[in-house]
mmCIF entry with sequence, helices, sheets and N, C-alpha, C, O atoms, coordinates in Angstrom:
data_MODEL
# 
_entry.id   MODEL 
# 
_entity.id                         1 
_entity.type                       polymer 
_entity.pdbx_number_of_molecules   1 
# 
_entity_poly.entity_id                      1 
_entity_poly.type                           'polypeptide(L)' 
_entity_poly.nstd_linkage                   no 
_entity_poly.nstd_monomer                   no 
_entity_poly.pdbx_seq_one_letter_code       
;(UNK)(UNK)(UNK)(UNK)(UNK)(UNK)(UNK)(UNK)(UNK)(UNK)(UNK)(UNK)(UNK)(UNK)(UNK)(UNK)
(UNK)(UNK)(UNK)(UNK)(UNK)(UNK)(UNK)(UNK)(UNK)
;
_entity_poly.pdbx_seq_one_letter_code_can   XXXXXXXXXXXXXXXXXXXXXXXXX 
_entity_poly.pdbx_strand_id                 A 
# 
loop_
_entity_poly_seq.entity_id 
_entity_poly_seq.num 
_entity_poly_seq.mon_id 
_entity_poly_seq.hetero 
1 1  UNK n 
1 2  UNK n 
1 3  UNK n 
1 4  UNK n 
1 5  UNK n 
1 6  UNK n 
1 7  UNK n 
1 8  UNK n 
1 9  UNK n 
1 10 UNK n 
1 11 UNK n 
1 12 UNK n 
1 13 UNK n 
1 14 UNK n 
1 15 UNK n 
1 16 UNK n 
1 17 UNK n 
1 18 UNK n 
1 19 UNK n 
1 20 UNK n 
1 21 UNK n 
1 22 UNK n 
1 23 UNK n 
1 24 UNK n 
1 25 UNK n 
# 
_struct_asym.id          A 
_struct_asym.entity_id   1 
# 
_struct_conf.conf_type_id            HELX_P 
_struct_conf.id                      HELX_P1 
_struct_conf.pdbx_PDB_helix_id       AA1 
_struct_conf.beg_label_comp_id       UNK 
_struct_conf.beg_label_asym_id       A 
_struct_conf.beg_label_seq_id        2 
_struct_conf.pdbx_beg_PDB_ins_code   ? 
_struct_conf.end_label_comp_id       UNK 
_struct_conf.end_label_asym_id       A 
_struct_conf.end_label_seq_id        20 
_struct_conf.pdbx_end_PDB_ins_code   ? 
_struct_conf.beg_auth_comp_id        UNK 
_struct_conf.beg_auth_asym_id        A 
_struct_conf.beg_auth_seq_id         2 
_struct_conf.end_auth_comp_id        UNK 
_struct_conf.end_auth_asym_id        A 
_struct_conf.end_auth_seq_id         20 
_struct_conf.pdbx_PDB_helix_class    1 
_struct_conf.details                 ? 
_struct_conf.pdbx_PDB_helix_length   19 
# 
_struct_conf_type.id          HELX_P 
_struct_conf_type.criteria    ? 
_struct_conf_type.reference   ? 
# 
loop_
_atom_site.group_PDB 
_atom_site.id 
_atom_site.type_symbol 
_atom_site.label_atom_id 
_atom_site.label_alt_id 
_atom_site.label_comp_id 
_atom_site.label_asym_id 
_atom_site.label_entity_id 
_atom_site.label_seq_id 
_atom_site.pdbx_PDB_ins_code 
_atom_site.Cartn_x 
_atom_site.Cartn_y 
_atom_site.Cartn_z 
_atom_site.occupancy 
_atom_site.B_iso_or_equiv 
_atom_site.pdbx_formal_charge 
_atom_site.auth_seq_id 
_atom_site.auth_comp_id 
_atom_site.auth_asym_id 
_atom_site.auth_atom_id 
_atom_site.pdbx_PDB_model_num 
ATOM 1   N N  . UNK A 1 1  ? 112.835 77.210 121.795 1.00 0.00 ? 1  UNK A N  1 
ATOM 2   C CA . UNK A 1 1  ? 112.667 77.453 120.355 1.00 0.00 ? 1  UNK A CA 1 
ATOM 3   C C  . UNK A 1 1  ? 112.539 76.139 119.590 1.00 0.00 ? 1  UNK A C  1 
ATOM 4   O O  . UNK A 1 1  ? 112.006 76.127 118.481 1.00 0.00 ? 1  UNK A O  1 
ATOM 5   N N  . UNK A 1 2  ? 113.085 74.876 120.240 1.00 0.00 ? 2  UNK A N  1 
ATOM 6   C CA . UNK A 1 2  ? 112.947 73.999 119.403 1.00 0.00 ? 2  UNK A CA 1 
ATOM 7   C C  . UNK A 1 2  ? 111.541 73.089 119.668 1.00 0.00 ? 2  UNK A C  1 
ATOM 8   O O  . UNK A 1 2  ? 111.243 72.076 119.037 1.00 0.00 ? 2  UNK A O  1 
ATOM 9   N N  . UNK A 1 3  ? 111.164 73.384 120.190 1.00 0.00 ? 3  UNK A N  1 
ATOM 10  C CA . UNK A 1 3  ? 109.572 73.116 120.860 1.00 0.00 ? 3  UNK A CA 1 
ATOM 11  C C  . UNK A 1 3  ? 108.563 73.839 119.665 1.00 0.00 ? 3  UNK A C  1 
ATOM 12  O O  . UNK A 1 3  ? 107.504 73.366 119.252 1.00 0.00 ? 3  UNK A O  1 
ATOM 13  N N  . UNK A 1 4  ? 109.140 74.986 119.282 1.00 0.00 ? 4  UNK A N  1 
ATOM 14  C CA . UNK A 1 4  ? 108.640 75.652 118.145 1.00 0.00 ? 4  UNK A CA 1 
ATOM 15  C C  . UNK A 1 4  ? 108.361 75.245 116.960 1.00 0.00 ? 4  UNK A C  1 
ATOM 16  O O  . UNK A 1 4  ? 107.243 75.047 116.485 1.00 0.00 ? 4  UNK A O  1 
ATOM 17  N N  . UNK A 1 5  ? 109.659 75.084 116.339 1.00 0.00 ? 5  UNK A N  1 
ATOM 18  C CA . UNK A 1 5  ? 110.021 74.402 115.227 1.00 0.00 ? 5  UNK A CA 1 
ATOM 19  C C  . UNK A 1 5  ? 109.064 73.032 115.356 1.00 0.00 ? 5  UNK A C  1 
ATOM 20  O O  . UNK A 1 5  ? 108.189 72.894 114.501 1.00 0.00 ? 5  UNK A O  1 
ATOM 21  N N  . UNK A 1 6  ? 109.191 72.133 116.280 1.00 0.00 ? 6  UNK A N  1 
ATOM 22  C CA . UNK A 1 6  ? 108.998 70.932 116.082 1.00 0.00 ? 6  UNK A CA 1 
ATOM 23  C C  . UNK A 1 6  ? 107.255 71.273 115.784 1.00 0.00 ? 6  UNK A C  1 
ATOM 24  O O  . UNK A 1 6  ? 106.895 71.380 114.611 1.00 0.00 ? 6  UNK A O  1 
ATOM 25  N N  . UNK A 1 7  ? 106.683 71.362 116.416 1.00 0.00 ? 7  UNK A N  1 
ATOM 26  C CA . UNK A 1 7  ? 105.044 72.179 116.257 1.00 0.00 ? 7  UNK A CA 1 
ATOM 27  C C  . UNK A 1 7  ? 104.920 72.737 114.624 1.00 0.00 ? 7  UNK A C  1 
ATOM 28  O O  . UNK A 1 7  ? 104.080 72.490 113.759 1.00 0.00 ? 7  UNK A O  1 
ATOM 29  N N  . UNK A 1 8  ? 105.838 73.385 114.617 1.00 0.00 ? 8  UNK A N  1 
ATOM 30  C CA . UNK A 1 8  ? 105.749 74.113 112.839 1.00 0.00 ? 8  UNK A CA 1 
ATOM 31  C C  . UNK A 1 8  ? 106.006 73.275 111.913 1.00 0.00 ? 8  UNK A C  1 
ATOM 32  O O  . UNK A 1 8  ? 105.721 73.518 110.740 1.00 0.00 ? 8  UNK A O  1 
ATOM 33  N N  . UNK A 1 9  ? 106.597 72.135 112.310 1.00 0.00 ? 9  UNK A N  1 
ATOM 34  C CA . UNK A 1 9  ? 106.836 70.558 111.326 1.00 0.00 ? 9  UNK A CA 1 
ATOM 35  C C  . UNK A 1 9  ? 105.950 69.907 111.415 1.00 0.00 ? 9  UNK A C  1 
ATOM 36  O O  . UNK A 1 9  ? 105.671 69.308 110.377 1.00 0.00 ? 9  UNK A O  1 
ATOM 37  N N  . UNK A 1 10 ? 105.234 69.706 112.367 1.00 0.00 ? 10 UNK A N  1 
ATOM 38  C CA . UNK A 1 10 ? 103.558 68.698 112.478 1.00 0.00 ? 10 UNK A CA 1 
ATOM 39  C C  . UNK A 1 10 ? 102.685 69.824 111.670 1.00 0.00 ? 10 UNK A C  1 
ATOM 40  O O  . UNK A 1 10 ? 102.230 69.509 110.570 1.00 0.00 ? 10 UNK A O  1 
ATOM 41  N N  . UNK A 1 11 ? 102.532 70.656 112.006 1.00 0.00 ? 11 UNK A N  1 
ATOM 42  C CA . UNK A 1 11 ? 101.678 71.261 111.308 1.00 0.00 ? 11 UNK A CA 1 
ATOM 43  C C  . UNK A 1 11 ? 101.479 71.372 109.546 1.00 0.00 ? 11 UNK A C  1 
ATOM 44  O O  . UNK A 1 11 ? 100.574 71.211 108.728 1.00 0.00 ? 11 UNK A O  1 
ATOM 45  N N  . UNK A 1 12 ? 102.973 71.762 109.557 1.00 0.00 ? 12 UNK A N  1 
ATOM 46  C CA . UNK A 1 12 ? 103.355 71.453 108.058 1.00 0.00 ? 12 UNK A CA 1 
ATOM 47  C C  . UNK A 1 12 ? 102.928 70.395 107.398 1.00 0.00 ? 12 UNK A C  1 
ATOM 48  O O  . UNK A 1 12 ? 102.326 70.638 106.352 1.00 0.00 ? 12 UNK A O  1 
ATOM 49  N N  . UNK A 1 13 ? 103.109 68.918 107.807 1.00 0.00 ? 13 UNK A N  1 
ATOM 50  C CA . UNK A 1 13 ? 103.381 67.905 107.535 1.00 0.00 ? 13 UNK A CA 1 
ATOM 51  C C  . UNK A 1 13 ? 101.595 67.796 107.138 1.00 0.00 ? 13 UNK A C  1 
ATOM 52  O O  . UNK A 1 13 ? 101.061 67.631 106.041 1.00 0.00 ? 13 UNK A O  1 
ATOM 53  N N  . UNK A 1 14 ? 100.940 67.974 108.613 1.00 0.00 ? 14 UNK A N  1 
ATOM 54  C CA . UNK A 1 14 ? 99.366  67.724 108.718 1.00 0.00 ? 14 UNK A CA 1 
ATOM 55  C C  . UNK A 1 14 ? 98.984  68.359 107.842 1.00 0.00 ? 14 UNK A C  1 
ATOM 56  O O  . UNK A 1 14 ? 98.028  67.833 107.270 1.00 0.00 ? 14 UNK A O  1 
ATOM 57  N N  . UNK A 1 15 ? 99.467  69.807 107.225 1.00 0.00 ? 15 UNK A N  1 
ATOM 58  C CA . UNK A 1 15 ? 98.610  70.259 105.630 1.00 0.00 ? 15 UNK A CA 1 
ATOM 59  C C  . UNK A 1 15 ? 98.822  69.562 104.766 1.00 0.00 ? 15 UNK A C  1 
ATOM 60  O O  . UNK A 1 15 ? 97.745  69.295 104.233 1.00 0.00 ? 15 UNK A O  1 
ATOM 61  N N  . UNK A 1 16 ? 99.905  68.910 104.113 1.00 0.00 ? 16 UNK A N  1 
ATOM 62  C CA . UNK A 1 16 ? 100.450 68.360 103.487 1.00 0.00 ? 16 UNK A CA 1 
ATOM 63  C C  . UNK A 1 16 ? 99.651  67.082 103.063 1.00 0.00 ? 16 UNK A C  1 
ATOM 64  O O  . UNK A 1 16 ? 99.321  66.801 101.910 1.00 0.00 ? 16 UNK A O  1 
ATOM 65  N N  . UNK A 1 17 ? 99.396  66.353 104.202 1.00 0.00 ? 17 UNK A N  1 
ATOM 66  C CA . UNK A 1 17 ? 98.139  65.338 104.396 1.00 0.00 ? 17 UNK A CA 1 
ATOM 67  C C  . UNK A 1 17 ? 96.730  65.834 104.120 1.00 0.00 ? 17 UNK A C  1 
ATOM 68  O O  . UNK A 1 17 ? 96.043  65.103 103.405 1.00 0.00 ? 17 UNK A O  1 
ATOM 69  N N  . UNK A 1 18 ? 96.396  66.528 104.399 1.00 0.00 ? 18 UNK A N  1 
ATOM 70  C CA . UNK A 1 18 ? 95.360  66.661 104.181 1.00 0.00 ? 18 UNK A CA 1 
ATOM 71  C C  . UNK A 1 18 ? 95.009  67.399 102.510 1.00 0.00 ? 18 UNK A C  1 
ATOM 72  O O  . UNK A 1 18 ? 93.864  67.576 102.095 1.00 0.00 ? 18 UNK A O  1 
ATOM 73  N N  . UNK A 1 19 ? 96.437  67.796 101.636 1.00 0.00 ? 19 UNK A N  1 
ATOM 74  C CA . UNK A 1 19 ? 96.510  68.044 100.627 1.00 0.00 ? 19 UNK A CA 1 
ATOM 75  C C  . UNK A 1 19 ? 96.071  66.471 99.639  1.00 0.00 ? 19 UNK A C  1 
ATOM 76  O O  . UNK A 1 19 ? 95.256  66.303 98.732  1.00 0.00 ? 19 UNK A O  1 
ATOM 77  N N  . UNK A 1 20 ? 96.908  65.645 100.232 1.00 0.00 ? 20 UNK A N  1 
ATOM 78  C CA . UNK A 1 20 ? 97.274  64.457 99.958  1.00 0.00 ? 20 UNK A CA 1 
ATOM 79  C C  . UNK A 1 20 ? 95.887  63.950 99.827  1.00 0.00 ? 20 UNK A C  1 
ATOM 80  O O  . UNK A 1 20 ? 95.423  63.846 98.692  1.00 0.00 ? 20 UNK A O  1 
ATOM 81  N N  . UNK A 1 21 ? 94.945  63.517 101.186 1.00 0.00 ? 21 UNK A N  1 
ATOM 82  C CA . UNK A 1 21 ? 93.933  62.903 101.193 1.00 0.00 ? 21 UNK A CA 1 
ATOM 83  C C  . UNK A 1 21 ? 93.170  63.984 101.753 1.00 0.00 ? 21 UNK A C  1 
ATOM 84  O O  . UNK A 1 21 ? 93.232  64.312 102.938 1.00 0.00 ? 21 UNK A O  1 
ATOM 85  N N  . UNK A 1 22 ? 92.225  64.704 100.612 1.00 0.00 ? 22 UNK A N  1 
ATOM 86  C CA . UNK A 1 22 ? 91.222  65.399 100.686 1.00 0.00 ? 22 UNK A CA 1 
ATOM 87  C C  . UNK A 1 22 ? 90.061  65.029 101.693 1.00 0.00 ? 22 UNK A C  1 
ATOM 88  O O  . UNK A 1 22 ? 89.519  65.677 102.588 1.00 0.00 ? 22 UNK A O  1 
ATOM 89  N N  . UNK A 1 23 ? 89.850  63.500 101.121 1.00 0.00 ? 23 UNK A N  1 
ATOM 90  C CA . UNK A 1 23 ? 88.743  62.834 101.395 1.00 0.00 ? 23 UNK A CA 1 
ATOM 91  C C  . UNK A 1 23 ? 88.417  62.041 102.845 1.00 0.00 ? 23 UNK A C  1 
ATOM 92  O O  . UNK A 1 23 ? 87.493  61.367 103.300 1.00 0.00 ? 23 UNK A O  1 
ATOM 93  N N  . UNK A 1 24 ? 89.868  62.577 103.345 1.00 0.00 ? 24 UNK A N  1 
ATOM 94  C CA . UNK A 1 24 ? 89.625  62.287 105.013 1.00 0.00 ? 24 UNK A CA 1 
ATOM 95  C C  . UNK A 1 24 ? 89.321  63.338 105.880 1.00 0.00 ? 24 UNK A C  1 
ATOM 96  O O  . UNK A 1 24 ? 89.085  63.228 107.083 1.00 0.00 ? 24 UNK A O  1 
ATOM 97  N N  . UNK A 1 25 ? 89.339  64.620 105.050 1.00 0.00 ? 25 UNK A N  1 
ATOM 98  C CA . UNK A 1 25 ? 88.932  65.709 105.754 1.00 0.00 ? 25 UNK A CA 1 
ATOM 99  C C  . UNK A 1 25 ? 88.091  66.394 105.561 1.00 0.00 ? 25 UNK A C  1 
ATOM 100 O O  . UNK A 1 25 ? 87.877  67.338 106.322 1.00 0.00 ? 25 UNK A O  1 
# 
């Protein structure tokens, strides 16, 4: 389960970024 979580935190993080900098994506 924590293999889970950790995956659901990159992911999170990676929208977050790409909220951040539009213009790299």
């Amino acid at each position: 389960m924590i293999v889970i979580s950790i995956l659901t935190l990159l992911v999170f993080l990676y929208l977050i970024y790409a909220l951040v900098n539009p213009d790299k994506f």
